[in-house]
N, C-alpha and C positions, 0 to 999 in steps of 0.2 A: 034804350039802355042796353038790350040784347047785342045788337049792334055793335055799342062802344066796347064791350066787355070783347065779343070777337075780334074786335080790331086789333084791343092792347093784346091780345094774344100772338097772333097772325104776322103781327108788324115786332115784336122785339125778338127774334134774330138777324136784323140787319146791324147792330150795332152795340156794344156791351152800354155804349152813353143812353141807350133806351131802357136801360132798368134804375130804379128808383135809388135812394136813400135805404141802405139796411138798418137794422135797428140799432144796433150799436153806435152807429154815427149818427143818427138824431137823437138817442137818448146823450149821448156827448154835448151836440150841440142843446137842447135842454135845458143842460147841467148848466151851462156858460149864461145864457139867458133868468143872470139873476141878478137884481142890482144895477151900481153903475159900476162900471171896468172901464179904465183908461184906453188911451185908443192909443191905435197906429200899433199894435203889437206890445205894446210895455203893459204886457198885464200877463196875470199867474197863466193861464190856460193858452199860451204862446211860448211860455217860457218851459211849462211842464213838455208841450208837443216836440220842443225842440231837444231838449234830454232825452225823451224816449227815445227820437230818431236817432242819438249820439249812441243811445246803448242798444240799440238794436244792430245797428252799423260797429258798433263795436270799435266805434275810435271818436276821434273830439273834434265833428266836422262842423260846418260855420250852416247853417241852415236858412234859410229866408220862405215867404209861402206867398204865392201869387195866384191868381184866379184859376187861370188856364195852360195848357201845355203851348199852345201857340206863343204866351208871354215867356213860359218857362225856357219854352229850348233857344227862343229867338233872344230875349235875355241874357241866358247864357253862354252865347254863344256872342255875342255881342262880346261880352266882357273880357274874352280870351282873343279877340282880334282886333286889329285896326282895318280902318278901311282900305286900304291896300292888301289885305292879308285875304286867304282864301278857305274854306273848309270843304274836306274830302266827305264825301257821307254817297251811301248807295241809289243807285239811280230811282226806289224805289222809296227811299226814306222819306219820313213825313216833311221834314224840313225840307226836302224838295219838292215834295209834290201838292202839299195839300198847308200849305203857311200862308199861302196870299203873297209872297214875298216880304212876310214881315222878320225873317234872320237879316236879310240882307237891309231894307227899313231898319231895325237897331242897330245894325252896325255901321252903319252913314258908309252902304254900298259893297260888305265882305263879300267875293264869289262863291257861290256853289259850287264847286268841280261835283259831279256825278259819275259814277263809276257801275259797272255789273256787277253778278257776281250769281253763282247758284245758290237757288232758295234764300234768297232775300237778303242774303249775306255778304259782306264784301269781299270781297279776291285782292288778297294782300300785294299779289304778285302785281296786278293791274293799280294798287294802292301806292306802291313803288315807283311803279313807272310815271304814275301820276306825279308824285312829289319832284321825281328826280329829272321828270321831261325836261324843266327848263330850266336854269338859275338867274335868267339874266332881268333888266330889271324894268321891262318890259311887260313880264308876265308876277299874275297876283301871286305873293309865295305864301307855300301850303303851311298854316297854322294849326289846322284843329283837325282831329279824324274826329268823326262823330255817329257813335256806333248808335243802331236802334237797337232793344232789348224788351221784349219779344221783337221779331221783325214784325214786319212788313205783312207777310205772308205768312205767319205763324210759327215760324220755325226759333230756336233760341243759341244764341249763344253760348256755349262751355267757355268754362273758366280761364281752359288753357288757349281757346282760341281769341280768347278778348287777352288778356296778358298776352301771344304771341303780335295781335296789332297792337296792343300797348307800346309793347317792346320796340315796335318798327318805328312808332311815330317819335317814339322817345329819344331814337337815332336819329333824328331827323329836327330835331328840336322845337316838337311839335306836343301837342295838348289833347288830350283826349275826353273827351263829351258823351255821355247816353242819355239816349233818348227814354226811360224807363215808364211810359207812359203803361205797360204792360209788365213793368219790373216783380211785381211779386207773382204772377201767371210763371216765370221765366224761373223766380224761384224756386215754387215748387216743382217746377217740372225735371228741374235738375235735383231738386232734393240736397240742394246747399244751404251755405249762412248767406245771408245779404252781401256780406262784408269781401265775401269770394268769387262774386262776379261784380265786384264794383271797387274799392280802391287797392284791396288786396292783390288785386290784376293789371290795377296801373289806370284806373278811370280818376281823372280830377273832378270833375262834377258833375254830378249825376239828376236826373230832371226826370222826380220820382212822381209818378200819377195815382191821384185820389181818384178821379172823378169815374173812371173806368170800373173801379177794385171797390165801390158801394157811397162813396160819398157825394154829395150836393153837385159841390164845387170846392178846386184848390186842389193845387199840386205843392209840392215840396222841390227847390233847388237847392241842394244838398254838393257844398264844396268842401270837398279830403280834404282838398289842397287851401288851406285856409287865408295863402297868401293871394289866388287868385278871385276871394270875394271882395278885396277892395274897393269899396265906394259902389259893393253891387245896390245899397239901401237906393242909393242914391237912384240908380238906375229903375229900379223899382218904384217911388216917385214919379220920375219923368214921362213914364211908361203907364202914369195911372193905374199902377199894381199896389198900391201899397191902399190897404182897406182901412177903411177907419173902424171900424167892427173886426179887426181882425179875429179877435176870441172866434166868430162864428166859426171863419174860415179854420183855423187853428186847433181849436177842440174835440171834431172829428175824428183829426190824425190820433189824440189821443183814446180813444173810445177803437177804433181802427190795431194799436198797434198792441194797446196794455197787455191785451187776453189774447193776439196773435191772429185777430179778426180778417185782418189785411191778407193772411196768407190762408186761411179758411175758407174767405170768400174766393181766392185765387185757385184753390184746388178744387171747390166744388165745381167753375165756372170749367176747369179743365178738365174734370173727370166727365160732366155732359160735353163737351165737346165729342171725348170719344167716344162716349156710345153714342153720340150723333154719326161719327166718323165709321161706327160699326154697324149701324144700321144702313148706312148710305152705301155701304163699301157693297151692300149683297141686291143692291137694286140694277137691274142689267139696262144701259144707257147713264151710266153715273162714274167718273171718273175721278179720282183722289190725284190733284193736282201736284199740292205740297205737303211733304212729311207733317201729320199732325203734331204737335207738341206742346202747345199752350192751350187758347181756347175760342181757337175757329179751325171750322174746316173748310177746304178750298176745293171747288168739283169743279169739272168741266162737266155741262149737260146741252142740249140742243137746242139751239134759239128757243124753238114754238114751246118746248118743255118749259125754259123760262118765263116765256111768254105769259102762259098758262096759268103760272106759279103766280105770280105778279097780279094777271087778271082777278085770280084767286085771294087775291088782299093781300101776301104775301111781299115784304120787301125786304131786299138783299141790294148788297153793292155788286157791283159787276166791273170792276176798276180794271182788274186783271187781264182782258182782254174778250172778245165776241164770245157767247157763251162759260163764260166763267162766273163765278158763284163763289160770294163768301157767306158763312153761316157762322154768327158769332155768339157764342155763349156768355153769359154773365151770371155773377152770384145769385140772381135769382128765377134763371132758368130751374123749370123742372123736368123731369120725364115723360111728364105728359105733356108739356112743348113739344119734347122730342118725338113723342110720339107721333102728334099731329104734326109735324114738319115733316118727318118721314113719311108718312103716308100721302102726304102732300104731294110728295117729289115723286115717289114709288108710280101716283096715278099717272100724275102729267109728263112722267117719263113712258109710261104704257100708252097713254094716249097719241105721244109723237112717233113711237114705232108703228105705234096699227095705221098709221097716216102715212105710213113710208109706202 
């Protein structure tokens, strides 16, 4: 048992998807586990989750809830293309790297154009050049720009930078998408409304993540633009997203948004980040890769340091390249993780110098 307990310890900074159910979202779900409730969504606790969403967003958007962000972004992004048609999204974005190819699977074959850009972000300039490369009809033409929000790599979006590529794609007669698996992280860290980095800046539908910010399972695809949810049910369906229990999936979101939980769990998960980020910053062999701003940090350290770390039970992604290191916090991270995560690194960073 000693064991298991060090493990669950040791092991949830590689991922915010290894912390549990907070309480607000299974005393939610709970609540719904009474009775019978109609299925497929046509029941009160689907219908109340989707009002919240309308008023927290703060306008009268078309809502749907499917299991996973893989359904959600690739779904959505389905629905804003034909198969001929292309989406711009950064070379580092989840829909390209980490979907299986299932955006381009729902859209019977949409490209990915992939683009740079510093700290996780696109480069509007190379955004441009992308759309404008070619017109002729030969090449997929660019439909969708598909922003992530937090990135990638931890960094976020402002209001005026997601409105300024709004603005571009919108010139362009194009649609824009976020990826919001990390959306209320991104919130708090700007200390906005919802409603100001997402259709207020020119986002049409937005693919908002539970599963990250404390819940089971279920994301939210949330469309401003109410005329491009057309026959999404349908897609949802097809796609084997549509739950016959939906109340489970459903109800969380309410328990998540009533009391402002979603954004509580977001700022606690960011506030340890940084003092992960401050304690890391003063170990010598430890390097702060990307501006902190959500809720991981990103270091470069030394292979064998890594090594070490890992030997040590320790697991972290290392996606980033040789020696790189993300350390991801979630709503139920504590200090004393961070404590022992620091000290973790502190050692097997000291023991790869004395080895030099």
């Amino acid at each position: 048992m000693q064991q298991l307990s060090q493990k669950a310890i040791y092991n949830q900074f590689a991922s915010d998807n290894y912390a549990g159910i907070c309480p607000e979202a299974w005393e939610a779900m709970k609540k719904a586990n009474t009775g019978f409730v109609s299925s497929y969504g046509d029941d009160l606790w689907t219908e109340l989750a989707c009002k919240e969403l309308r008023e927290v967003f703060e306008t009268d958007c078309q809502v749907f809830f499917v299991f996973n962000g893989t359904a959600a972004n690739s779904l959505a992004l389905a629905s804003l293309c034909r198969s001929y048609h292309s989406v711009i999204c950064h070379e580092l974005a989840h829909v390209e790297t980490d979907e299986c190819g299932a955006p381009e699977f729902f859209s019977n074959g949409t490209k990915l154009l992939h683009i740079d850009g510093r700290n996780g972000k696109l480069d509007l300039t190379e955004v441009e050049l992308t759309i404008t490369r070619r017109s002729d009809i030969h090449y997929p033409r660019p439909r969708v720009l598909s922003l992530t929000q937090a990135t990638e790599v931890g960094t976020v979006y402002t209001p005026k930078e997601i409105e300024y590529a709004s603005q571009l794609a919108k010139r362009h007669g194009m649609r824009v998408q976020m990826d919001g698996a990390r959306f209320a992280n991104a919130v708090v860290a700007l200390n906005v409304a919802p409603a100001d980095i997402s259709w207020r800046s020119g986002v049409d539908v937005l693919c908002l993540g539970g599963a990250k910010n404390g819940m089971a399972v279920g994301e939210a695809v949330i469309f401003f633009n109410r005329g491009l949810a057309d026959e999404f049910d349908y897609r949802c369906k097809q796609a084997g997203q549509l739950a016959s229990k939906m109340r489970f999936i459903s109800a969380p979101w309410i328990g998540m948004l009533k009391e402002g939980v979603w954004l509580k769990n977001a700022r606690h998960a960011n506030h340890c980040a940084e003092l992960l980020e401050q304690r890391l910053t003063d170990i010598n062999g430890v390097r702060i890769i990307y501006p902190r701003q959500a809720n991981s940090v990103f270091v470069e350290i030394a292979e064998s340091a890594a090594d070490a770390l890992r030997a040590a039970g320790w697991n972290f992604y290392s996606f980033i390249g040789s020696g790189g290191a993300r350390f991801m916090c979630s709503w139920q991270t504590t200090e004393a993780d961070i404590d022992l995560l620091s000290e973790a690194v502190r050692s097997a960073c000291h023991n790869s110098i004395e080895r030099l």
